[in-house]
N, C-alpha and C positions, 0 to 999 in steps of 0.2 A: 611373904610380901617382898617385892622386890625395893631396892636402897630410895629410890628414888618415891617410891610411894609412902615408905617409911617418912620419909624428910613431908610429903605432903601433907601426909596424918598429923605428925607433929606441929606442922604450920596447923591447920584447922583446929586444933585441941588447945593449943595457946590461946587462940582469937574465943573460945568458947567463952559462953556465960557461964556455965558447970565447972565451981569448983575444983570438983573429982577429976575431971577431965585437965583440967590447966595442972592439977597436979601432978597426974601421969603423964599430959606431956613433957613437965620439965624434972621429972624425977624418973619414971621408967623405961621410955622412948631412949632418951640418949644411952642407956644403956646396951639394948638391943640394937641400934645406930651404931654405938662403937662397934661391936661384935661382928659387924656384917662389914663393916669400913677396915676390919685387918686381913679379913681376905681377899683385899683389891691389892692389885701390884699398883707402882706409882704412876703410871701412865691414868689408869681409874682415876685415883684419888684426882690425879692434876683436872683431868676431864670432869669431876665432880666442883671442885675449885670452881670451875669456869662457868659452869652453868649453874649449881646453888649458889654459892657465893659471890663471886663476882656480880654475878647476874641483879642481887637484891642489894648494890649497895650505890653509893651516890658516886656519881662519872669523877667530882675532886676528891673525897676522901682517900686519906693517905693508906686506909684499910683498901683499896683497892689497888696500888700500884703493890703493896705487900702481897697480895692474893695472886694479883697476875706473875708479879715475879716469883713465888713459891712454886704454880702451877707449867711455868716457863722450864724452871731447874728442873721441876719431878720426872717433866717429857725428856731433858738428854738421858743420853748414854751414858751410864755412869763410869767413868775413868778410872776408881779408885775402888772397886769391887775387892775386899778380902780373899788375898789366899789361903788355903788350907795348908799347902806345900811350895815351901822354897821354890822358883825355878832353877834350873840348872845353867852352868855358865854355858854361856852362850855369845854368838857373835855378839850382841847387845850387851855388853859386862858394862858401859859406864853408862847407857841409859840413862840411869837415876840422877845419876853428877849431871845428866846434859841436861833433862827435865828442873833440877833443882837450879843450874848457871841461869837456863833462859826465863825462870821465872820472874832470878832478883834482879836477872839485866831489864826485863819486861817493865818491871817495878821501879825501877832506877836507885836499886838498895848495890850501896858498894858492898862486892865482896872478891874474895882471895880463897883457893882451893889450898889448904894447907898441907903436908908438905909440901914444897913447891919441889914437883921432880919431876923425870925428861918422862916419864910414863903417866899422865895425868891421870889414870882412873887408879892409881897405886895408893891415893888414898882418899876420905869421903868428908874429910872436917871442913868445913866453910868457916871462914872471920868475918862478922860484920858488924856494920857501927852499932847496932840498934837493934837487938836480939828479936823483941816484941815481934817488931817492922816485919823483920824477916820472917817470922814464925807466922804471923799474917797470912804475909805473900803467900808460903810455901803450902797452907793449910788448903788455900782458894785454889790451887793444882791440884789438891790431893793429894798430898801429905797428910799423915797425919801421927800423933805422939804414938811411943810406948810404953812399957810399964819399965822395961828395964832401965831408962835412963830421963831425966826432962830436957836432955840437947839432942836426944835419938829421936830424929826422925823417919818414918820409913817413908818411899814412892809407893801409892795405891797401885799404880801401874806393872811396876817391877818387883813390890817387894822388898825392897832392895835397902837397907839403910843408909841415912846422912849425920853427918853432927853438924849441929849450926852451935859456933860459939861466940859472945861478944866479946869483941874489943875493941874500946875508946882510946884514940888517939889524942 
């Protein structure tokens, strides 16, 4: 059966008089439903989104602006794809300082490239008022944490790591 007929069976077996049937719809169906929903890449799922979901739900429900925008995000091109292997240095060395400045300037999060020296991609620590704030901002680019440190953060894009640290003036 294919995903979408699966979803119609389980609609018909809900709405049934039979017991048995309302039972299997809401105890073994969604099982075979997940199953078949983790070999869709997320373009599927979002296109599943838009036409079961969205489709059955009421035009104001706040469940509907959550649906279209989940289905919104699945469709881009994801910026922050895992590497397996470091890149190599390359023309692009501050990349990640440029992706991580134009977030918080984006954002209007003050920040400062710490050491302050004549070669700015010579180092990768950021100071800002409001740690949180920024780790926000930085995550909505595509950042995101590692294990080795909680100020470490890497560019999805580059690889590449940043330190964001606070300090209150």
């Amino acid at each position: 059966m294919r995903i979408r007929e699966i979803i119609a069976e389980q609609r018909r077996l809900l709405s049934s008089g039979n017991r048995a049937e309302r039972f299997a719809a809401a105890l073994l169906i969604p099982g075979v439903l997940a199953k078949r929903l983790r070999l869709l890449d997320d373009r599927q799922i979002a296109q599943l989104l838009e036409d079961e979901v969205c489709a059955n739900m009421g035009f104001v429900a706040p469940e509907l602006t959550i649906c279209t925008e989940a289905a919104d995000r699945l469709r881009r091109p994801r910026r922050f794809a895992l590497r397996s292997r470091p890149r190599k240095i390359s023309q692009h060395e501050g990349e990640h300082l440029l992706h991580a400045e134009a977030a918080l300037y984006r954002a209007r999060i003050p920040h400062l490239l710490l050491p302050f020296q004549k070669n700015k991609f010579a180092s990768n620590v950021y100071l800002v008022p409001c740690l949180p704030e920024a780790e926000d901002c930085l995550f909505r680019e595509g950042f995101r944490k590692t294990l080795r440190s909680p100020s470490l953060l890497v560019d999805g894009e580059t690889g590449r790591p940043i330190r964001v640290v606070e300090h209150r003036t």
